[in-house]
C-alpha positions in Angstrom: 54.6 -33.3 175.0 51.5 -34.1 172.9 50.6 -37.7 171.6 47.5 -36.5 170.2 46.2 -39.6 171.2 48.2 -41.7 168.5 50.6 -44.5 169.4 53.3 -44.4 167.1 53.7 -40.4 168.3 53.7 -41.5 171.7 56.7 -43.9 170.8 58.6 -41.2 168.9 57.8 -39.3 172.1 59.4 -41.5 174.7 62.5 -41.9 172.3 63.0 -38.0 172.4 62.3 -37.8 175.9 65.0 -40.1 176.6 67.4 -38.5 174.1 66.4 -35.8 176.6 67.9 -37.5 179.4 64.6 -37.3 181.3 65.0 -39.4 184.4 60.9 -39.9 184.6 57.8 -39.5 182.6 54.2 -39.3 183.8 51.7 -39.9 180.6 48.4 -40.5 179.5 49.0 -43.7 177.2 47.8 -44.8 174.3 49.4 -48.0 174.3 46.8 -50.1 176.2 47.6 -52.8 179.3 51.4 -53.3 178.4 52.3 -50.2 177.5 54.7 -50.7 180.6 56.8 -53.0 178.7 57.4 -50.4 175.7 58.4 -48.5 177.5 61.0 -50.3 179.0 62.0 -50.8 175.8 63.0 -47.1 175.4 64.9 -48.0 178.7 62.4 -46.8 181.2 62.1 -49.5 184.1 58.8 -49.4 185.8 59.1 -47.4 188.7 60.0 -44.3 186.5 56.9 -44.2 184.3 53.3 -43.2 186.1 50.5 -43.9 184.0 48.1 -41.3 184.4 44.2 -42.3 184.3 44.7 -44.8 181.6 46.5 -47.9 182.7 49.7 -48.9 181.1 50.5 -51.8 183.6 52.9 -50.1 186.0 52.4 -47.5 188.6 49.2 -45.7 187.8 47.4 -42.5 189.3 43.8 -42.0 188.6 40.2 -41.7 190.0 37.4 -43.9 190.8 35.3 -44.7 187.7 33.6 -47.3 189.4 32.1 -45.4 192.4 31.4 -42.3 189.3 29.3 -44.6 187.7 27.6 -46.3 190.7 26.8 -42.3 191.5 25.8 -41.4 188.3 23.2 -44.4 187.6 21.6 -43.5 191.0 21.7 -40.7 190.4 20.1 -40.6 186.7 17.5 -43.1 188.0 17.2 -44.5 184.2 17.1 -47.7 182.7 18.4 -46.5 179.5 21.2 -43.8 178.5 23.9 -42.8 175.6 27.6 -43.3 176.7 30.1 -41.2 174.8 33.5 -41.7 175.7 37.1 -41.6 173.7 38.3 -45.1 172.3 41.5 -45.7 173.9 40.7 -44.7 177.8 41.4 -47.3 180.0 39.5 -45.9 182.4 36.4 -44.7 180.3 36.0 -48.9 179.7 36.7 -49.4 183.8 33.4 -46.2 184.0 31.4 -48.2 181.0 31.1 -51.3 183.0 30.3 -50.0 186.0 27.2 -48.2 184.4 26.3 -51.7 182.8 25.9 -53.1 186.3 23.4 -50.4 187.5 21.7 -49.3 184.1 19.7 -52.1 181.8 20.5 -50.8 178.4 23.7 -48.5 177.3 24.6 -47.8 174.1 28.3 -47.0 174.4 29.8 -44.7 171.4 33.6 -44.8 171.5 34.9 -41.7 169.5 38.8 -40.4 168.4 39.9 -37.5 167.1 38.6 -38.5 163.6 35.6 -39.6 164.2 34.6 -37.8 166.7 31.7 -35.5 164.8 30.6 -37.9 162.7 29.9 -40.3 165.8 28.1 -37.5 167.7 25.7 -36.3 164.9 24.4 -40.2 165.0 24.0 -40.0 168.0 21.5 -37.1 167.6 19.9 -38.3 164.5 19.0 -42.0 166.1 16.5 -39.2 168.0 16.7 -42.5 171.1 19.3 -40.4 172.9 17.0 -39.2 176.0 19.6 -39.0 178.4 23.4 -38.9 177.4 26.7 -38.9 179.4 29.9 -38.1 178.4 33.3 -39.0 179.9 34.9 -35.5 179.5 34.1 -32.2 179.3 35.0 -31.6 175.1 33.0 -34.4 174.3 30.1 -32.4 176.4 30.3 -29.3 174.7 30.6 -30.9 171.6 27.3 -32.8 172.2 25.7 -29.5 173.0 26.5 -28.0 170.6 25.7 -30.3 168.1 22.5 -31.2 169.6 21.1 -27.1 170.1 22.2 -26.3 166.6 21.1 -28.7 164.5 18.5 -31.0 166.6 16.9 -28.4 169.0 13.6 -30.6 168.9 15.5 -33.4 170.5 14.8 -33.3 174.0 18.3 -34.8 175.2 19.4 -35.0 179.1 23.3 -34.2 179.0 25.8 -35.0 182.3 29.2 -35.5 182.0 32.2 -36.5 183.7 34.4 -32.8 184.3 37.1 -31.0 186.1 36.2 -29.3 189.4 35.5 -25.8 188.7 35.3 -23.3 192.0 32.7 -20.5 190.7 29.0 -22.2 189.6 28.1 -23.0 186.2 24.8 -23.5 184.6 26.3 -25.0 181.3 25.9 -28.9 182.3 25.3 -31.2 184.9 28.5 -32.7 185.8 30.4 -35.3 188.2 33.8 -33.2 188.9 36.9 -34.6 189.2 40.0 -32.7 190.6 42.7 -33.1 188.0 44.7 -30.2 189.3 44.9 -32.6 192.0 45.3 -34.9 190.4 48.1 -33.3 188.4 50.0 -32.2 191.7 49.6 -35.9 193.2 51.3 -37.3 189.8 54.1 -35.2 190.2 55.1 -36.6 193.8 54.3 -40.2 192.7 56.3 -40.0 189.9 59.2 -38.2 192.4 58.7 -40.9 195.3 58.8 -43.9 192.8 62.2 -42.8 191.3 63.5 -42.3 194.8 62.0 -45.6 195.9 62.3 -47.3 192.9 58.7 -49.1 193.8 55.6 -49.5 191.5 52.4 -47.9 193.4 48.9 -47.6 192.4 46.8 -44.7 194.0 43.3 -44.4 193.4 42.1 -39.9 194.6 38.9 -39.5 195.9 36.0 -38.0 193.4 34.2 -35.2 194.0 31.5 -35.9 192.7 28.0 -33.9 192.4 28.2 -30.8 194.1 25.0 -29.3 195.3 25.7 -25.2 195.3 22.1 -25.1 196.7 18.9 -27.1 197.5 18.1 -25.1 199.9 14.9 -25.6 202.2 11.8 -22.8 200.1 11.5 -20.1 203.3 10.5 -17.0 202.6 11.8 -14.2 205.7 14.4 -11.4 205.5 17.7 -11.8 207.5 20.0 -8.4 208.2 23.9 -9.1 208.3 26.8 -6.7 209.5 30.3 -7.6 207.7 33.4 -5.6 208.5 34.7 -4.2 204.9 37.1 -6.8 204.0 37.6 -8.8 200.3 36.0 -11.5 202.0 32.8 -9.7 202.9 32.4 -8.3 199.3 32.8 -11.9 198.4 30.2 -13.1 200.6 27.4 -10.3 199.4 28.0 -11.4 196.1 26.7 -15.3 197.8 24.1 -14.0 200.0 22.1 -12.2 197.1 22.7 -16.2 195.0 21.0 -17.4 198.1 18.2 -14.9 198.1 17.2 -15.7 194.7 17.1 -19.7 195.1 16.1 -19.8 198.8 13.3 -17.0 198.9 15.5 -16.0 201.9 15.9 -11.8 201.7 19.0 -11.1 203.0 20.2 -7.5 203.6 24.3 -7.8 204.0 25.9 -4.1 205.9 29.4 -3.4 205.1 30.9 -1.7 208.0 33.5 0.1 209.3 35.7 -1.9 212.4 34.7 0.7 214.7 30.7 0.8 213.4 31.0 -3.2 214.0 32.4 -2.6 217.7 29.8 -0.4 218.5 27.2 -3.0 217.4 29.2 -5.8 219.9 28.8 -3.6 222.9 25.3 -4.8 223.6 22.5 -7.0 222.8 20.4 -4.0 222.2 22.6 -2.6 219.5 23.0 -6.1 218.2 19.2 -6.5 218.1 19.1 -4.9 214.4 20.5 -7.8 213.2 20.3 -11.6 213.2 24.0 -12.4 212.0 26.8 -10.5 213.1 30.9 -11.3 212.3 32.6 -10.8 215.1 36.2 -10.8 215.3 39.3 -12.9 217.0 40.3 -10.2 218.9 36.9 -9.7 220.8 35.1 -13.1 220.7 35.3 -14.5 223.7 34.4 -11.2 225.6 31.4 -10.1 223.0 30.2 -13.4 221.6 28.5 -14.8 224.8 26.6 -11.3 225.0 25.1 -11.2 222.1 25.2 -14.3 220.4 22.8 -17.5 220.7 24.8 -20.6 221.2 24.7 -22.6 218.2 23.7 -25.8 220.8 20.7 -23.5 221.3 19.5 -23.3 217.5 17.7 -26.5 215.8 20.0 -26.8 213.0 23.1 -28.7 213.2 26.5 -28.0 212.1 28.7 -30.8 212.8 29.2 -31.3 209.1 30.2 -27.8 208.9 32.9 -28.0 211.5 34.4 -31.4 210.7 35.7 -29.8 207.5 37.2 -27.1 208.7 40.8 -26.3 208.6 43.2 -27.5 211.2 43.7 -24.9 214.2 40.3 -22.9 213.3 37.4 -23.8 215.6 38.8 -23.0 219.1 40.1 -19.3 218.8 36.9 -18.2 216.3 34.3 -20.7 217.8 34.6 -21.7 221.4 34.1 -19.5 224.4 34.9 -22.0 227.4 34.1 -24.7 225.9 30.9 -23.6 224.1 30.4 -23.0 220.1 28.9 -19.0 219.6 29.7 -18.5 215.9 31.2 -20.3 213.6 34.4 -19.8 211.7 33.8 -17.8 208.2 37.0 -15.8 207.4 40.0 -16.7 209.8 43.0 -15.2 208.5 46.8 -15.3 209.4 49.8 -12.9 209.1 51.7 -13.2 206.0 55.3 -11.5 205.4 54.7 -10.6 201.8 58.2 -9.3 199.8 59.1 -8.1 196.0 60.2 -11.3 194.5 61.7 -9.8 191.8 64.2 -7.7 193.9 65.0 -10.1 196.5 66.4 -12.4 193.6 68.1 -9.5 190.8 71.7 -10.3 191.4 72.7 -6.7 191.5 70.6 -6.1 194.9 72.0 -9.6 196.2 75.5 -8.5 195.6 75.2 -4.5 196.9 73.3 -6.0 199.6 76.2 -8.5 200.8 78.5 -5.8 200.5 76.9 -4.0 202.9 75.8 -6.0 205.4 78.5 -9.0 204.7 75.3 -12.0 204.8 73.2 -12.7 202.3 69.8 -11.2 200.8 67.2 -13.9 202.0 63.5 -13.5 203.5 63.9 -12.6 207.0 63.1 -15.0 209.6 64.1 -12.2 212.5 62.8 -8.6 212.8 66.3 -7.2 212.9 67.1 -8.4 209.3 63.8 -7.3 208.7 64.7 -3.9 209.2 68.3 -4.0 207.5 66.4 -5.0 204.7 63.6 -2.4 205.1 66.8 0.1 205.4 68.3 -1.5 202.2 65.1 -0.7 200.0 64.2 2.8 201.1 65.5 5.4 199.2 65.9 8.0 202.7 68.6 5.0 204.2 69.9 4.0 200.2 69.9 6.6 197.5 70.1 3.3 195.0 67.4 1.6 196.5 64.7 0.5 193.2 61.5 1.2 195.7 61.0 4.2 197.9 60.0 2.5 200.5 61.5 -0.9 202.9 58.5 -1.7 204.4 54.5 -0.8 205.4 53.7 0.1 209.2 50.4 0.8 210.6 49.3 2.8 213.5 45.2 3.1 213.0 42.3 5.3 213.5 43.0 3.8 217.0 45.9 2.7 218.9 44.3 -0.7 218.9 45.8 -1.5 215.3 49.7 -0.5 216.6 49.1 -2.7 219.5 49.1 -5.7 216.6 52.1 -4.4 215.1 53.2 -4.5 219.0 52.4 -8.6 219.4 53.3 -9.3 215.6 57.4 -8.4 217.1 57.1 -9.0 220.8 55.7 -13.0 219.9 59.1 -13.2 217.6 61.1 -13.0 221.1 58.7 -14.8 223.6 55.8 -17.0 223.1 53.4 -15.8 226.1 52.5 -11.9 227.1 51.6 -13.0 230.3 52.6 -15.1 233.2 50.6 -15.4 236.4 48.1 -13.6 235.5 50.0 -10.0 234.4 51.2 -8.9 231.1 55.0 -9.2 230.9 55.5 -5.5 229.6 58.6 -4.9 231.6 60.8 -7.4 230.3 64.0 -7.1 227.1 61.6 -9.1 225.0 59.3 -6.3 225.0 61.7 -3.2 224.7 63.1 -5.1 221.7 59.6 -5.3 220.1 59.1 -1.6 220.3 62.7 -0.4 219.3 61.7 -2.7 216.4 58.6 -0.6 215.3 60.9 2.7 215.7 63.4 1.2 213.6 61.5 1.6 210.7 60.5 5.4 211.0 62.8 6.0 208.0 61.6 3.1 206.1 57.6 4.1 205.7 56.2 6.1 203.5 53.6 7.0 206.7 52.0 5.3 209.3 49.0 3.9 207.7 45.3 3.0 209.3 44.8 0.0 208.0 45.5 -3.3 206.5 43.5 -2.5 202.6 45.9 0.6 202.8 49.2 -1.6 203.2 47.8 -4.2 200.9 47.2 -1.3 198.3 50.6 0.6 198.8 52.9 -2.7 198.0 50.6 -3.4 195.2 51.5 0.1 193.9 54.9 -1.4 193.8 56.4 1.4 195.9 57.1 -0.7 199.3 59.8 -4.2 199.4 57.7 -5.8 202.0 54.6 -5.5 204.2 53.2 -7.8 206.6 49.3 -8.4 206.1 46.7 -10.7 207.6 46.2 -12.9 204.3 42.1 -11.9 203.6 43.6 -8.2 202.5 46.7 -9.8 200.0 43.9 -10.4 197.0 44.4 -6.1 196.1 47.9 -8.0 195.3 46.1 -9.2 191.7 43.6 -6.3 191.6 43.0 -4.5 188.5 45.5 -1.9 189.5 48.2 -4.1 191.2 51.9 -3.4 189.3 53.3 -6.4 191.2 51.2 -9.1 190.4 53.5 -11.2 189.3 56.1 -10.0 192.0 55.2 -11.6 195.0 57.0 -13.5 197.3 55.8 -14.9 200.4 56.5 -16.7 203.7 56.0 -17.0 207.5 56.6 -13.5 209.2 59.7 -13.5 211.4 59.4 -15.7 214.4 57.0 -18.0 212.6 54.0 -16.8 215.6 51.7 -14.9 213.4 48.7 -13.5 214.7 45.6 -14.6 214.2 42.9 -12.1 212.6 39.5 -12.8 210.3 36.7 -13.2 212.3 33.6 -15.7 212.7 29.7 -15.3 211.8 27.1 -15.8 214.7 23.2 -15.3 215.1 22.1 -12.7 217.4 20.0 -13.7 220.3 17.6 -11.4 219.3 17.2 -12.9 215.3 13.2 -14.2 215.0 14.8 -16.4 212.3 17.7 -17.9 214.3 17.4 -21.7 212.3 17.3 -20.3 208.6 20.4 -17.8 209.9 22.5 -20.4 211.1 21.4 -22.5 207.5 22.7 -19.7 205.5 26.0 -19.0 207.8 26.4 -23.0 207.5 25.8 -23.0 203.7 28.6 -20.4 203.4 30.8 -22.1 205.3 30.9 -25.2 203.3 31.9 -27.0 200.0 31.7 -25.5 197.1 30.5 -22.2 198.3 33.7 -21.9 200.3 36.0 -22.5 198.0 34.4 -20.0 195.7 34.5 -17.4 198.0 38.1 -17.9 198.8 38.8 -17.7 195.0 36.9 -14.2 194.6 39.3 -12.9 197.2 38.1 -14.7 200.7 40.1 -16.7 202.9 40.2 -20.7 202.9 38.1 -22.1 205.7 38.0 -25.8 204.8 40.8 -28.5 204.1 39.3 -28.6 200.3 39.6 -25.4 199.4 44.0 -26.5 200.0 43.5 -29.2 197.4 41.4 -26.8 195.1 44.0 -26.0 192.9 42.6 -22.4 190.7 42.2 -21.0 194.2 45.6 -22.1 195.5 46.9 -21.1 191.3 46.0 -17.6 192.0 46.6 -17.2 195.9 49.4 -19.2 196.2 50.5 -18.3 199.7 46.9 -20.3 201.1 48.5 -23.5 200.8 50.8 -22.1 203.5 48.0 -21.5 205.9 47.1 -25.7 206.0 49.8 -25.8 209.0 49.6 -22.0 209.6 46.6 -21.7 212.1 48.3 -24.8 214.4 51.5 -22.2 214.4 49.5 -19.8 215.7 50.9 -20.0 219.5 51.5 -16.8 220.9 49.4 -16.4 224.0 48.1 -12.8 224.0 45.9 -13.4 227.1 46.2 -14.2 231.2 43.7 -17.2 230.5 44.1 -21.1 229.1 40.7 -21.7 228.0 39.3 -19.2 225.8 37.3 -17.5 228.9 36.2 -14.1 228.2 39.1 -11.5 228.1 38.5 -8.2 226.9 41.7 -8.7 224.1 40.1 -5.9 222.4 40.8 -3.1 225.5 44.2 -4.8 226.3 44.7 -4.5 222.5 44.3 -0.7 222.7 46.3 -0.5 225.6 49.7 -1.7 224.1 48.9 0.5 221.1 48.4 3.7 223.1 51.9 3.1 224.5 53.5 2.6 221.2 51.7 5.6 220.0 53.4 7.4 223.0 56.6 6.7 221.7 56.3 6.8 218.0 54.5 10.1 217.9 54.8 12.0 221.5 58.6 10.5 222.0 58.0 9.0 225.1 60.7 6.7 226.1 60.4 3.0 225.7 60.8 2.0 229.3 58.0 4.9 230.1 55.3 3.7 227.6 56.1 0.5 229.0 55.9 1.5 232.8 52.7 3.2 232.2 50.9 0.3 230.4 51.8 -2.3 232.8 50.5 -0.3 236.0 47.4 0.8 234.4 46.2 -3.0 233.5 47.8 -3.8 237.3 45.4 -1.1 238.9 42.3 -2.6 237.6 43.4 -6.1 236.1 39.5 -6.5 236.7 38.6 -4.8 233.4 40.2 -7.3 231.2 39.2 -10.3 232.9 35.8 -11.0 233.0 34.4 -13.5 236.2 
């Protein structure tokens, strides 16, 4: 509902809303101070009206204006501005005295929707207006536009109050405020004030002035290997920003998983470049080899990893104890499913029929399968997709030794115990007659994740299970299921961690301005940015960033998601270097035996446990 920003509409308003029946209202008021009390006129009591940035005497949800305009005059540094702001805000008045106690002389120019072009062109024609702020972004582009079209001589400084954006703009200077934020917080205030029946007043945190970069002038080159990823394309896009403000050349490699292992294998190979990503799954055997501890680079990065996500910094950071690299795109499994099927009634009922329980997202890998078997047209002639579900097998066996650990962690939540891999166990069997299951299910076994991600955004597939960084092809130019997706925990709610960290190569000549730029990407707003151009979030305020969560919804899922990832894949408690990578390939070469040489389950299993027992020596490093 629209007031328009006049009163007696706002009081037809609330008496249609409560025609309505409406339990609650949230509003921005135009009724000033006491607005409360008309309200409860209408027969609204207090507690179930939240006034919304302008005060209305009740419970009331908004920012802090006072600490905006403490910022902004230091900011500005002037003893003299233009102050453009609507004329019923509550909180515009609460900014506009806040400015008077920190700036000698403001002219304050209260506008409405009637006046508001009339009020603006005086502004420019006084010609005194040397540095103007506005209270919202419309009044801001309405300034400008006035301003460069019909006083283009004026020399006018322009910084207004505005929503947090993600991507960088040139178009003002702004003080950002999070109102998709602030428009989730209203919604639970409003909810926990009808259940409490309580008043509250909660004043969010600003954002304020967000540098994208000030960086240090240094002019040097800097060579980085990426694996081939969304994220990494996202991050080229950054590094060549950087180049241009920083004088810093940076040449970014796109690589192949198997180009980037080769590079780990020695400092030697590593020595071409001075920031390499490295990956989960061999940090803490490759990253003391051929990565300078960041406690042995002058630049520090505290900052960096006190905003960092819950559950992040060990498994992509530490090796015993010490920081190599620090966390850049950690990513977590992610059961993605067809929305739309899972909730047609027609599929629900035939479904029921023939399993007798109900169509829901699987938290077990055996209804995963009956469902896979429900939506593939070789089990169900009548299924609407050809295919139940994605499986991957790889280049190398490495990638169906994840598919492996993604089942075996939904039974147990430790591969090892004392020191040996607990192959021969029913937890184990389970996991692999699991990945057989599905033989009839696939369209193929694929080699990689972007090939999954790019199947079940054909729309041919019912379900796939990704590592999150790869689920952006979901919204792709080309995706048919855009607006299909469901998503939850995978099955056993242990997903594996993937993603990877970025570290500086012993042998970088630059190894300061590296770990600048690795730092700079790693934090606010650059994160967030990166995570909305198809990256992964990093820090806890890309999760309140609300266009990035919008169009990726499932990354508010990974706030808890990290500390939930629990399934020990190695013989060792402290992130000691264990060759995951080589035990990795060694589960997958036994589910290769089975899937494609029909080895017996029991056999593949044999095998793999005796060779790792013959020379346990190989995994574990002293």
């Amino acid at each position: 509902y629209y007031s328009e920003d006049d009163s007696e509409q706002e009081r037809n308003l609330i008496e249609r809303i409560k025609s309505s029946m409406a339990i609650g209202i949230a509003t921005y008021t135009t009724l000033g101070k006491r607005a409360v009390a008309t309200y409860q006129a209408y027969g609204y009591e207090p507690h179930q009206v939240l006034f919304v940035e302008r005060s209305g005497g009740g419970s009331y949800l908004g920012f802090d204006y006072t600490n905006a305009a403490h910022a902004i005059a230091e900011h500005l540094g002037t003893d003299s501005l233009t102050l453009v702001s609507e004329e019923q805000a509550s909180q515009d008045e609460q900014f506009s005295k806040a400015l008077e106690t920190r700036v000698g002389h403001i002219k304050h120019v209260r506008t409405n929707t009637f006046s508001r072009k009339s009020k603006l062109f005086a502004v420019y024609e006084e010609k005194g207006a040397k540095v103007v702020v506005t209270t919202s972004l419309a009044l801001a582009r309405m300034c400008r536009s006035i301003q460069t079209s019909f006083f283009p001589e004026t020399e006018s400084a322009l910084l207004t109050l505005a929503p947090l954006t993600t991507l960088p703009e040139q178009e003002f200077e702004k003080y950002e405020l999070n109102y998709r934020y602030l428009g989730r917080k209203a919604a639970e205030q409003l909810l926990s004030g009808l259940q409490s029946q309580k008043t509250e007043t909660l004043t969010l945190a600003n954002n304020g002035f967000r540098t994208w970069l000030k960086p240090k002038k240094t002019a040097c080159s800097l060579r980085m290997l990426l694996l081939d990823t969304p994220h990494s394309i996202a991050m080229e896009h950054f590094a060549r920003m950087y180049g241009r403000q920083s004088g810093v050349s940076i040449s970014v490699e796109i690589a192949s998983y198997e180009r980037i292992n080769e590079v780990l294998v020695s400092e030697d190979n590593a020595s071409e470049y001075d920031i390499l990503r490295i990956g989960a799954d061999v940090f803490s055997w490759d990253a003391p080899k051929v990565l300078k501890p960041l406690d042995k680079i002058a630049y520090g990065v505290e900052t960096v990893f006190a905003n960092l996500l819950d559950g992040v910094e060990r498994p992509f950071s530490h090796v015993q104890g010490r920081r190599y690299a620090v966390p850049i795109s950690p990513s977590l499994q992610v059961l993605y499913y067809r929305k739309d099927l899972f909730e047609k009634p027609v599929y629900r009922r035939l479904y029921q029929e023939a399993y007798h329980e109900s169509l829901e997202v699987p938290t077990t890998f055996a209804q995963y399968n009956r469902i896979a078997s429900f939506f593939s047209q070789a089990m169900n002639p009548d299924s609407p997709v050809p295919y139940g579900s994605t499986l991957l097998m790889g280049k190398t066996p490495i990638v169906a030794g994840t598919e492996f650990m993604t089942r075996y962690f939904s039974y147990a939540p430790s591969l090892f115990a004392d020191g040996f891999p607990l192959l021969l166990t029913s937890e184990a069997e389970q996991a692999f007659s699991d990945i057989l299951a599905l033989r009839k299910t696939i369209k193929k076994p694929l080699e990689w994740w972007s090939e999954a991600a790019e199947e079940f955004a054909n729309g041919t597939t019912a379900m796939t299970i990704l590592f999150s960084n790869f689920a952006s092809e979901f919204f792709g130019k080309n995706s048919q299921v855009s607006d299909k997706v469901g998503y939850s925990m995978i099955p056993g709610s242990r997903p594996l961690l993937g993603g990877g960290s970025l570290g500086v190569t012993k042998a970088s000549q630059h190894p300061e301005e590296a770990l600048r730029f690795i730092s700079w990407l790693a934090s606010e707003p650059v994160a967030s940015a990166v995570a909305l151009l198809g990256g992964n979030p990093i820090t806890k305020a890309t999760l309140t960033n609300y266009e990035v969560i919008e169009t990726y919804p499932w990354m508010e899922m990974l706030s808890t998601g990290f500390t939930k990832a629990l399934g020990q894949r190695t013989p060792l408690q402290d992130n000691a270097p264990f060759h995951d990578h080589k035990f990795v390939h060694l589960l997958g070469s036994a589910v290769w035996a089975c899937w494609y040489e029909d080895v017996s389950i029991k056999e593949a299993l044999q095998k793999a446990y005796d060779t790792y027992c013959k020379e346990p020596e190989r995994y574990i490093q002293a």
